[in-house]
N, C-alpha and C positions, 0 to 999 in steps of 0.2 A: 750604942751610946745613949744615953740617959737623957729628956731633956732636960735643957738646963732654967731657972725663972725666964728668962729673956726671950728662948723658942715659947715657953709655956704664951707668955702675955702676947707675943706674936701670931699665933695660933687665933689665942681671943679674940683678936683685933681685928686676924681674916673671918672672922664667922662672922663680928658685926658687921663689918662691910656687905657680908654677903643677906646679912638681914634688913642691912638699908639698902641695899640693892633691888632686894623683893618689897619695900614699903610702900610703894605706890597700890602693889597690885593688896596689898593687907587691907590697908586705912582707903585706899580709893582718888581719886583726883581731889585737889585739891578746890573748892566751890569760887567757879569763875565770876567776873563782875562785868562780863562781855556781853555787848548785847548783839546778837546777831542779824543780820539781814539777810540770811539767804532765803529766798523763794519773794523777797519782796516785802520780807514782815520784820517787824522787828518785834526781834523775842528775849525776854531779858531772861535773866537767870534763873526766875522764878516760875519760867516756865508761859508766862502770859504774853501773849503777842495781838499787833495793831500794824495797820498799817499805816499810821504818822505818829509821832512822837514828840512832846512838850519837855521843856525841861529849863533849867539855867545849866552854865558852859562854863565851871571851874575857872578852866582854863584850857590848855591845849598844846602839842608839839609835834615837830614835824615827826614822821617816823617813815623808815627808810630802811629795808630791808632785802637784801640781796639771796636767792634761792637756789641751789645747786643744780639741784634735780629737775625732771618735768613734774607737775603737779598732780598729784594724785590724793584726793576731796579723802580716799580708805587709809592714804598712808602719809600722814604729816608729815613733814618734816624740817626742821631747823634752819635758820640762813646759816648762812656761816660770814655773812658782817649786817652786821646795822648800825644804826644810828638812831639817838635821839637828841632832839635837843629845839630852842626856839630860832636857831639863828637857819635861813633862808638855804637851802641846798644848793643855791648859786652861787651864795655867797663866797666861796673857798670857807669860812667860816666853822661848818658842820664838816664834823669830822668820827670816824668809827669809834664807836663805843672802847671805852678801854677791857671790856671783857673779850673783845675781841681778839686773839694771839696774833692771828695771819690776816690784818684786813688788805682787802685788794687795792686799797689805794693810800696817802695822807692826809684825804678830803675829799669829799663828794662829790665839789662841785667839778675836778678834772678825772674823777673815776672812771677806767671806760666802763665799769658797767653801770656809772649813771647819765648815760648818753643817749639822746636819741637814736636807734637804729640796731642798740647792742643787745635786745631781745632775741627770743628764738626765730620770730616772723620778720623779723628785718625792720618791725616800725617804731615800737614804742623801745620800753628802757627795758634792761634786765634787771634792775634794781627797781624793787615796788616803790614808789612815791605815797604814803599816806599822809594824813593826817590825825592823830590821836585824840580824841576829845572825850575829858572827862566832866561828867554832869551828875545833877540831882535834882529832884523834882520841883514842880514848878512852887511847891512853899515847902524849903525845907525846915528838916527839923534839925535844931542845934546836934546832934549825933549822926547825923545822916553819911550814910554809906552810898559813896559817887560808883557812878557804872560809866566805864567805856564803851567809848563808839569810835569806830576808825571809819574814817572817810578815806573811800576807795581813792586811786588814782582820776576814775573817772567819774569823780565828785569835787575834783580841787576847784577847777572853775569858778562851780558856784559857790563852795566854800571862799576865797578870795571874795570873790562880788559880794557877799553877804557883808565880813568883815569889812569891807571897803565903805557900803552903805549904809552901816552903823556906824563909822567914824566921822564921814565925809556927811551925810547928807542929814543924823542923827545927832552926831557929835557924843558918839554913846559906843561904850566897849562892851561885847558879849556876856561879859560879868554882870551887866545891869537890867539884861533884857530877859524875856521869857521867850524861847526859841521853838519853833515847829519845826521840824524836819520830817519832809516827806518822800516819798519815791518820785521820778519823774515818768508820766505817765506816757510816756511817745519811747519808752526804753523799755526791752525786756528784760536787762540787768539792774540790779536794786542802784542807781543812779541816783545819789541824794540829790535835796535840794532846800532849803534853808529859807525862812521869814521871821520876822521879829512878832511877837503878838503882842506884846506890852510893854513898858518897864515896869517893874518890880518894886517892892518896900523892901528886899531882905537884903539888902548889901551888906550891909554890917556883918548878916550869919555867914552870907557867900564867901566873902573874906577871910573869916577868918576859918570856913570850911576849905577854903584855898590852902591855907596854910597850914592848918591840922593834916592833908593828904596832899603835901607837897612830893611824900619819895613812891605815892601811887601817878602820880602826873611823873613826874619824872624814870619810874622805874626801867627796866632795860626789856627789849622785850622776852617772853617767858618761851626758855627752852623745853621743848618737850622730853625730849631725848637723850636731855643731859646725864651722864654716868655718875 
């Protein structure tokens, strides 16, 4: 049998798929805006690394991501629920991203895997607790391209206490300050820790830099694996 237009364009359609399927490994990862901390440094994308870091603080959200697997540093891999969003993980409030098909619960805050005890070790959560924070340097420029930093689990503390004592004692939101974050030197995992160094002149650019990369603060986190 002959095919017919209909097989032909379907034929087409599987070869692109199978050419967007191979496109990562053609064109390469896509250039991340993550700055990292492991071994204690923080290293941006550009490859430069320090061990404390200056910046102003966009903004920020909670982020909350549950992992299947045991972890392995060689083989990444995807949660399969998260969450972002500003409202409190206690709250009942935060709830699974809607990319999400199967989340394991209808809020975070009665999920059992965001429960104390529901880890592999019996102590902490199986759901990672972070924080997202998106910045840019300490005098940005009107086009300035913000970089993530995610505050580990066993960074909220002082994360909180920082936020707290720029409210309360400051009377001044993290948009206004110039911010150092460092490692905690009594810890041999990168364990932030947070100081105000200034307030600033650039509110107006921070602003309206908030608002120009509002669907980067808020975006979903990035699947590796996605097909």
């Amino acid at each position: 049998m002959e095919d017919t237009p209909g097989t032909d364009v379907a034929n087409l359609e599987a070869e692109l798929q199978k050419d967007l399927a191979n496109l990562s490994a053609r064109v390469g990862a896509p250039p991340s805006n993550r700055i990292s901390t492991k071994g204690k440094k923080f290293t941006l994308p550009t490859g430069e690394s320090n061990t404390s870091l200056q910046g102003i603080i966009l903004d920020w959200r909670h982020a909350l991501a549950n992992y299947p697997g045991v972890f392995n540093a060689n083989a990444p891999q995807d949660p399969d629920c998260f969450a972002i969003g500003t409202d409190n993980p206690d709250s009942g409030l935060l709830k699974p991203h809607p990319l999400i098909e199967n989340p394991h619960n209808d809020n975070c805050a009665t999920c059992p895997k965001n429960q104390w005890g529901s880890d592999s070790n019996g102590r902490g959560k199986a759901c990672k607790n972070q924080i997202r924070a998106v910045l840019v340097s300490s005098n940005p420029a009107e086009d300035a391209m913000p970089l993530t930093l995610f505050v580990s689990p066993s960074g909220l503390k002082n994360w909180n206490a920082y936020l707290t004592e720029l409210a309360n004692v400051h009377g001044l939101a993290v948009q206004q300050v110039i911010t150092e974050i460092t490692f905690d030197p009594n810890e041999t995992y990168p364990k932030l820790q947070f100081a105000m160094l200034e307030r600033h002149p650039f509110l107006a650019n921070v602003l309206q830099l908030r608002k120009q990369h509002i669907d980067t603060i808020n975006r979903p986190i990035e699947l590796k694996n996605k097909g």
